[in-house]
N, C-alpha and C positions, 0 to 999 in steps of 0.2 A: 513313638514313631508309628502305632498300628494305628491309632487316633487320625493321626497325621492321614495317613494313608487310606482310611474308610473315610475320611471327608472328601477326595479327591475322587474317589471312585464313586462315592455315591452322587458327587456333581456329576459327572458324564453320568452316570446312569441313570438320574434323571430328564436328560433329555429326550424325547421323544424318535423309539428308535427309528422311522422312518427317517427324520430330522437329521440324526447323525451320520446314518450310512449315507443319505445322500451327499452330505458335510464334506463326506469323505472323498465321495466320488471324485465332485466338484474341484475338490484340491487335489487329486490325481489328475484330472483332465488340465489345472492352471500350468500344474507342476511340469506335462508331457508336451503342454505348447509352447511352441515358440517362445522362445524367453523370457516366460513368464517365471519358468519353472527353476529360473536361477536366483528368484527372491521369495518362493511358495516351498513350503515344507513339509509336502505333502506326507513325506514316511510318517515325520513327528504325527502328523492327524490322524493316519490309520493307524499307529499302534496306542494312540489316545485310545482312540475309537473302540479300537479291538479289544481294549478292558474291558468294557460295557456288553462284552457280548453274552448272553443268556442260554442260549439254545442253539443246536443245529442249523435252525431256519436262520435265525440272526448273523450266526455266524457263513455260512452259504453266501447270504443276500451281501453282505457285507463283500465279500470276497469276489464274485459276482459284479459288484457296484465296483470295484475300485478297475477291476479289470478291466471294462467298459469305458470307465474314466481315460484311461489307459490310448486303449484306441481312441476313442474320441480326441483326445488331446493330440495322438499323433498326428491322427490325419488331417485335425485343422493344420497342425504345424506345416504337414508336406503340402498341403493344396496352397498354402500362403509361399512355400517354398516354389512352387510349379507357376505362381500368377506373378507373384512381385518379390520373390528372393532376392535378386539380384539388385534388386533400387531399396530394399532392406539391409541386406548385407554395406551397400553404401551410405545408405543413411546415417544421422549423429547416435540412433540406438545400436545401429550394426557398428560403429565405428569406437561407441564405449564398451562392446561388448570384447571387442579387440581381434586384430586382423588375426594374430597369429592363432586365437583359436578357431575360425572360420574354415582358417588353411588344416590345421591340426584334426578336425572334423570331416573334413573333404576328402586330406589325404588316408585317413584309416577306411573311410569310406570307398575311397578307389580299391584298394586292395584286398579288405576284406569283403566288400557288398554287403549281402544279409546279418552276416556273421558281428558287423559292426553293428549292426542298427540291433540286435540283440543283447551284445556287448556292453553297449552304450545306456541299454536302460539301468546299467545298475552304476555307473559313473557319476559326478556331478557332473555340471556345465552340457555334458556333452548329452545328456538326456534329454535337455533340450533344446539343443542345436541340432542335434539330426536330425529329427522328421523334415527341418528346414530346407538342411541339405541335400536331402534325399530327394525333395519336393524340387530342387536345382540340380538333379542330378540325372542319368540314362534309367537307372532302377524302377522296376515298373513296380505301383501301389501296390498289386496283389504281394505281389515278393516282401513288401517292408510291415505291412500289417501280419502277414505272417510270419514272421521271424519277431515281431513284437508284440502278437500276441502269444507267443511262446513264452518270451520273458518276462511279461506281464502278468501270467500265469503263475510261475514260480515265484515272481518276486511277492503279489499279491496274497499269496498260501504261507509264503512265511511271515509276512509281517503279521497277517492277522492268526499266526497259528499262536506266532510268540506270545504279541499282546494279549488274548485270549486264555492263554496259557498259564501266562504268568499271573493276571490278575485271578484266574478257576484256581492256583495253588495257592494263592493267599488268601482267599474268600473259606478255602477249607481248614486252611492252620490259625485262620482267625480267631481269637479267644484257645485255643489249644496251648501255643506258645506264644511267649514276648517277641521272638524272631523273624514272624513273619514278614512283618513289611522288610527286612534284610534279606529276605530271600526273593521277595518279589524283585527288587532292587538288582539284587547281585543277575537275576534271569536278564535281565534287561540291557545291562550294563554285560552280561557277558556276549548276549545277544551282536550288540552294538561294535564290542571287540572284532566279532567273525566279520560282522558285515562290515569294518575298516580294514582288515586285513586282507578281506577275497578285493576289497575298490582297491589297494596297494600291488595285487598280484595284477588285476586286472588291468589297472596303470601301466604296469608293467609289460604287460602282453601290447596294446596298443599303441603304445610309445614305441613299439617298433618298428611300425606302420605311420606314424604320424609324420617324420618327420624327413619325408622326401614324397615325390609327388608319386600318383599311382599314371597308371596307363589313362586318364580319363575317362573308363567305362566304368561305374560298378556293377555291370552284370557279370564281370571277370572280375575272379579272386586271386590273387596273386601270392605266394608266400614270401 
């Protein structure tokens, strides 16, 4: 298994680290726009990524890059949302993406404002559909880029603390014990647990906003 496991790492980490954090970036920015981000798997890339990381600097830049991805991804979403949302939203891509999550997006969106567009970066689907909506919506850009890049923030430090993490304790119990790659595994996977369990709470919180309409402003939050 630890065979197994020093082959995988040592592919990423022969990439060229410029190469991969911007890799990274790139598919956080596909991931944050417009519905790209329901077929791009961006988490998978940066906790790839974040094996490979070697140093402070690396890991900074890395961290850094996805963040930026982040906004970047958003705000093309909301500026595509502010010029042609509406003939998107109709469109046959708006129309396989399905009406009910458009509404579903809108209405959490009415009632929480920023609150959502924070919320939503750690959801599927809805991470990105909102900048879209937002970008069709009263919420002014300063308000949405900040509330996302908050989340963006946090979300970006975990992924790359874990991946970083996990593959720095196996790189050290390597040759020590037979267990290692078990342990790097088990970090991963228990990782993966938290971060399914906070989307089912989070679900939960917004599902109770979702499913009646708000006031039509989202610069009021409503409870």
């Amino acid at each position: 298994m630890n065979d197994i496991l020093d082959g995988l790492l040592d592919t990423v980490q022969e990439v060229d680290p410029v190469v991969r954090t911007l890799l990274a970036g790139l598919f956080i920015m596909l991931e944050t726009s417009v519905l790209v981000g329901l077929v791009v798997p961006g988490d998978t890339v940066v906790l790839v990524a974040a094996t490979a990381v070697g140093s402070p600097a690396e890991y900074f830049a890395l961290v850094v890059t996805c963040i930026v991805g982040a906004l970047g991804g958003g705000s093309i979403g909301f500026w595509i949302g502010r010029t042609i949302g509406p003939w998107l939203r109709a469109s046959r891509v708006g129309r396989l993406i399905g009406e009910k999550h458009w509404v579903r997006a809108e209405n959490f969106l009415d009632h929480r404002g920023g609150i959502a567009v924070f919320t939503s970066r750690f959801l599927p689907v809805l991470h990105s559909l909102t900048p879209l909506t937002v970008g069709m919506s009263t919420l002014r850009y300063r308000t949405f880029i900040l509330w996302l890049a908050a989340a963006s923030t946090i979300w970006s430090f975990l992924y790359v603390s874990v991946g970083s993490a996990a593959a720095g304790t196996y790189r050290e119990l390597d040759g020590q014990v037979s267990w290692a790659a078990y342990l790097f595994v088990g970090i991963i996977l228990a990782f993966l647990a938290v971060v399914w369990l906070v989307k089912k709470l989070l679900d939960r919180y917004s599902a109770r906003f979702m499913a009646r309409p708000g006031d039509g402003d989202a610069r009021t939050r409503e409870d």
